[in-house]
C-alpha positions in Angstrom: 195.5 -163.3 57.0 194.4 -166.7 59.0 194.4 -166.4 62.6 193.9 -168.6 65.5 189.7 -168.8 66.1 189.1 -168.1 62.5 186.8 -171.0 61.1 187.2 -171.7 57.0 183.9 -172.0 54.9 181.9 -172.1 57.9 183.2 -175.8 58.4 187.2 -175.8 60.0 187.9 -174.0 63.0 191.4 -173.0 63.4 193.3 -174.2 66.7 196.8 -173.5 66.3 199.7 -173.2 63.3 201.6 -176.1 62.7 204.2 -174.8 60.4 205.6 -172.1 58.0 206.9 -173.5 54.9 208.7 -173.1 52.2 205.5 -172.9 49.8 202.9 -173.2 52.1 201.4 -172.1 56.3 199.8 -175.2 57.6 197.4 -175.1 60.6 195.9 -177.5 63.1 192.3 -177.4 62.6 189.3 -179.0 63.6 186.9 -179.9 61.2 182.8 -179.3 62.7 181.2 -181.5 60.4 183.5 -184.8 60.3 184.1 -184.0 64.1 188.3 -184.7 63.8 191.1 -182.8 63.8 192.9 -182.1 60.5 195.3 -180.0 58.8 195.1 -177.4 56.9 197.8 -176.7 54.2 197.4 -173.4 52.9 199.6 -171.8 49.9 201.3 -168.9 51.4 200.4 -165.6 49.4 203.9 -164.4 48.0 204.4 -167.9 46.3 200.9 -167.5 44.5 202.8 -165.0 41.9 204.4 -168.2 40.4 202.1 -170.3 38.2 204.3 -173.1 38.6 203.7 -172.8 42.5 199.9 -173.1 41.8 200.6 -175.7 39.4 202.6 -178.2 41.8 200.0 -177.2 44.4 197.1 -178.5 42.8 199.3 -181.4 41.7 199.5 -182.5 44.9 195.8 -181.9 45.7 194.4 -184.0 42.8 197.5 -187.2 43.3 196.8 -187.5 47.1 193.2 -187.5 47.2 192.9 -190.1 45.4 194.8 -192.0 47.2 193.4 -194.2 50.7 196.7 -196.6 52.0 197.5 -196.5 55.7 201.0 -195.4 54.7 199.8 -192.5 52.5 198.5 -188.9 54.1 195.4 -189.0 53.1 193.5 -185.8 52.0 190.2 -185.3 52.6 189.5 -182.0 50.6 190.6 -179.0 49.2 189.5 -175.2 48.7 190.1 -171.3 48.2 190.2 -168.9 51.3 191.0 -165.4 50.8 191.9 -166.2 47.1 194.7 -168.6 48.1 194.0 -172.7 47.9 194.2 -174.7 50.3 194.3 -178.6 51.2 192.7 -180.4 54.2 195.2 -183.1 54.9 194.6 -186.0 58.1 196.3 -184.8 61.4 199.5 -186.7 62.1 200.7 -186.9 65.5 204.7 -187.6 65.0 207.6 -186.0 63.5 209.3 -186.8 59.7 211.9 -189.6 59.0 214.5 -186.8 59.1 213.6 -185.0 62.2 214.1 -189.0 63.8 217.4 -189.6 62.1 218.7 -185.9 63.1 217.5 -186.5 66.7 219.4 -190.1 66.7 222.9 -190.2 67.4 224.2 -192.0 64.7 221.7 -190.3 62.0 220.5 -193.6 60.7 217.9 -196.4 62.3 219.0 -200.1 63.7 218.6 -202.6 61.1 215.2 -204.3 62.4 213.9 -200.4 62.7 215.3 -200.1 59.0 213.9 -202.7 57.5 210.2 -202.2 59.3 210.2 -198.5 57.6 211.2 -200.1 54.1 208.5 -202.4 54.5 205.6 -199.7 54.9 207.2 -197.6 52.1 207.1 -200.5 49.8 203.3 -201.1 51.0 202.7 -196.8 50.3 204.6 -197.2 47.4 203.4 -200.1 45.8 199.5 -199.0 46.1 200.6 -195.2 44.8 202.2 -196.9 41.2 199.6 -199.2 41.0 197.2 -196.4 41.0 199.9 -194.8 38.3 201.4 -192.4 40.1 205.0 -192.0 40.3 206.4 -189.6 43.4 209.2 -188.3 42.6 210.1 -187.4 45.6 211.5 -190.1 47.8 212.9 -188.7 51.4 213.3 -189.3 54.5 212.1 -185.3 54.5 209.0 -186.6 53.0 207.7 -189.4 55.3 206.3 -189.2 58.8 207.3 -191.0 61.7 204.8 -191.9 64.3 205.1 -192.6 67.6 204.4 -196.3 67.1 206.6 -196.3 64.1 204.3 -196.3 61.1 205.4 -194.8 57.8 203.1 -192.5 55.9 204.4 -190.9 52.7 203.6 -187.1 52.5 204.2 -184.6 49.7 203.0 -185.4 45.8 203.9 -181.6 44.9 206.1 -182.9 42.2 204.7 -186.4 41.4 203.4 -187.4 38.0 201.5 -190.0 36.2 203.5 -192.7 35.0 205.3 -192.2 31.5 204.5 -188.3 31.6 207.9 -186.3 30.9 208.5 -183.4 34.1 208.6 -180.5 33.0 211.4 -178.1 34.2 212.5 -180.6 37.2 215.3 -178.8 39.3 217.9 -181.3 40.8 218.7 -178.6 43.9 216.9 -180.3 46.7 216.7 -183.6 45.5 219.5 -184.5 43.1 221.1 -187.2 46.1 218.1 -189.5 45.8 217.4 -188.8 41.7 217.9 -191.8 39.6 220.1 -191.2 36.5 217.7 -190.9 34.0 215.6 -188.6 35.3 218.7 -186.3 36.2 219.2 -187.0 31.7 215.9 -186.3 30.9 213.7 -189.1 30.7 209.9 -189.5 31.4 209.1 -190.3 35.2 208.5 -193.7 35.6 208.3 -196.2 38.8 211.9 -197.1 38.4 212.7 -193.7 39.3 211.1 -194.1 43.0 212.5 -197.4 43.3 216.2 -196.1 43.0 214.8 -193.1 45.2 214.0 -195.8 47.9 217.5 -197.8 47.5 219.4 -194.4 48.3 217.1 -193.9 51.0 217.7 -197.3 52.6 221.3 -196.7 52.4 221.0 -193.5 54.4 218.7 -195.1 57.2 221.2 -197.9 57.7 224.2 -196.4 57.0 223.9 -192.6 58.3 225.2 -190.8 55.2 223.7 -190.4 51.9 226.3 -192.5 49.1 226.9 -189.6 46.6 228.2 -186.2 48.4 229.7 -183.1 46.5 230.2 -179.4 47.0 227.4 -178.9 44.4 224.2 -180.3 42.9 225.6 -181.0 39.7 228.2 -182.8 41.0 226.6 -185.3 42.7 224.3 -185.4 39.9 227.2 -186.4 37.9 227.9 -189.3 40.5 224.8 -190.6 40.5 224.8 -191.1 36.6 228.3 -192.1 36.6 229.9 -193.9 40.0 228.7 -197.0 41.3 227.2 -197.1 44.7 229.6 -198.2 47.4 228.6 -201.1 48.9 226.7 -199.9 52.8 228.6 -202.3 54.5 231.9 -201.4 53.9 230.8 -197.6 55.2 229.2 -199.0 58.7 229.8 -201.8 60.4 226.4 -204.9 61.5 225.0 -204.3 58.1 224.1 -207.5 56.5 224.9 -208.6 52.9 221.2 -209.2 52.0 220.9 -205.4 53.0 223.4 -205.0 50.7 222.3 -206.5 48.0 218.7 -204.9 48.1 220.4 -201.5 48.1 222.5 -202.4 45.2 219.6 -203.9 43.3 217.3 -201.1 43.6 220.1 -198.7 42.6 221.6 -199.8 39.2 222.3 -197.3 36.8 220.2 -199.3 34.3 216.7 -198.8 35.4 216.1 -202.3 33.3 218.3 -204.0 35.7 216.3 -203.0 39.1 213.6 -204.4 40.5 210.5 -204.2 38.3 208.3 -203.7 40.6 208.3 -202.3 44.2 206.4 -205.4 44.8 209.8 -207.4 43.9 211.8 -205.5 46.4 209.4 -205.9 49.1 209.3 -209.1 48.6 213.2 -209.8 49.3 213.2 -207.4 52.0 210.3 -209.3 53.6 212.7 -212.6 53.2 215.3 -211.3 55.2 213.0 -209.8 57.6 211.7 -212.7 58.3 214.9 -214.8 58.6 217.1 -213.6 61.7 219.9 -215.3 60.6 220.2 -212.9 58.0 220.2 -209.6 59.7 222.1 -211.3 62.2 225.3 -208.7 62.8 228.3 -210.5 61.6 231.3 -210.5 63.9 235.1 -210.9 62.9 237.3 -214.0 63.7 238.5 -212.6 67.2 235.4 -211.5 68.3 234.4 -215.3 67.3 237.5 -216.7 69.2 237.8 -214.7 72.6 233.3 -214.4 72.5 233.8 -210.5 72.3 230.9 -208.9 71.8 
């Protein structure tokens, strides 16, 4: 059992526990020979009976580390302690996208906060498929928030090289952000995490997720079959160019999405730089009597 004091392979002293999770305890920890404090994500015992565990574990160890993008986690190493492995990840000082949207009134982001976070995901993104990796698991539970708003994207326990076929997926969990034809079937591809982003940029502008149900295969069967209401006409101030990003990346049809993350970013950086366009629109009386 790792306890505060302990130091792992003579090299990370252990400071404090950050958190218990569902597959794995990580610890603050600071490393003696790099002289910086990391993290340590270690796979929690009772989860080692399952191969499939160990399997998505060293997943995530091999995708991330070789990864180096300032809006990627990065991991610096990775190792066995007391028979259970174990990842050194860099320290981040913030909280995850969620935790910021739970701890915001309106559970979503003002549309100049929205559309900064898009931008670094499309950055983290764009380097990660380019280095042919697709996620697969695009969240706002899977992206920290730092104090001075950068975006890092965290978690590659389920990711996969481009045009491999997952094995086993399970929608519970993350079936409201799952494009339609990986909820059919069909080899992971970056189209997949583009659609992923689109529902996520809907949530962080609008405050809701699109497709809600009582059960996992029911939205499942949304997503594949009901198109995605427009954002605007669920919150008021969005813009149409916000609109028709979400739409775009969303399309049943993964031909008809953008082809690249690239491509998004790229319109996203159009209307970000043009404040007429995020400009909140206001209705004929508000125009008339100057009501705010």
């Amino acid at each position: 059992m790792i306890k505060i004091g302990d130091r792992i392979d003579e090299r990370y002293h252990i400071t404090g526990k950050i958190a218990h999770g569902g597959m794995a305890d990580v610890y603050e920890a600071y490393d003696t020979v790099k002289r910086r404090t990391v993290s340590l994500k270690v796979m929690r015992e009772d989860m080692m009976k399952n191969e499939g565990n160990l399997a998505r574990f060293e997943r995530e160890c091999i995708a991330a580390a070789s990864l180096n993008n300032p809006n990627v986690v990065k991991v610096y190493g990775s190792g066995v302690i007391e028979g259970r492995p174990y990842m050194v990840n860099e320290y981040i000082r913030g909280q995850t996208l969620r935790e910021k949207l739970n701890f915001s009134a309106s559970n979503c982001l003002s549309v100049p906060e929205a559309i900064s976070v898009m931008l670094q995901l499309c950055n983290g993104m764009s380097y990660i498929h380019k280095h042919g990796i697709v996620h697969r698991d695009i969240k706002p539970d899977n992206l920290f928030y730092l104090a001075d708003g950068s975006i890092k994207v965290a978690d590659f326990g389920i990711s996969t090289t481009i045009g491999e076929k997952a094995k086993g997926q399970a929608i519970n969990g993350t079936v409201h952000y799952a494009a339609p034809e990986i909820l059919l079937g069909k080899p992971s591809n970056p189209s997949a995490d583009i659609y992923a982003m689109g529902i996520m940029f809907y949530e962080i502008v609008v405050g809701s997720l699109p497709f809600n149900a009582d059960t996992a295969e029911d939205v499942a069967v949304k997503q594949i079959k009901e198109p995605l209401p427009l954002p605007s006409t669920r919150k008021g101030g969005i813009p149409k160019a916000i609109d028709s990003i979400i739409i775009k990346a969303t399309r049943k049809r993964p031909d008809e999405r953008y082809h690249t993350v690239d491509e998004m970013k790229k319109d996203i950086e159009n209307i970000a730089t043009n404040p007429e366009a995020i400009k909140e629109k206001r209705g004929i009386f508000s125009r008339i009597f100057g009501l705010k």
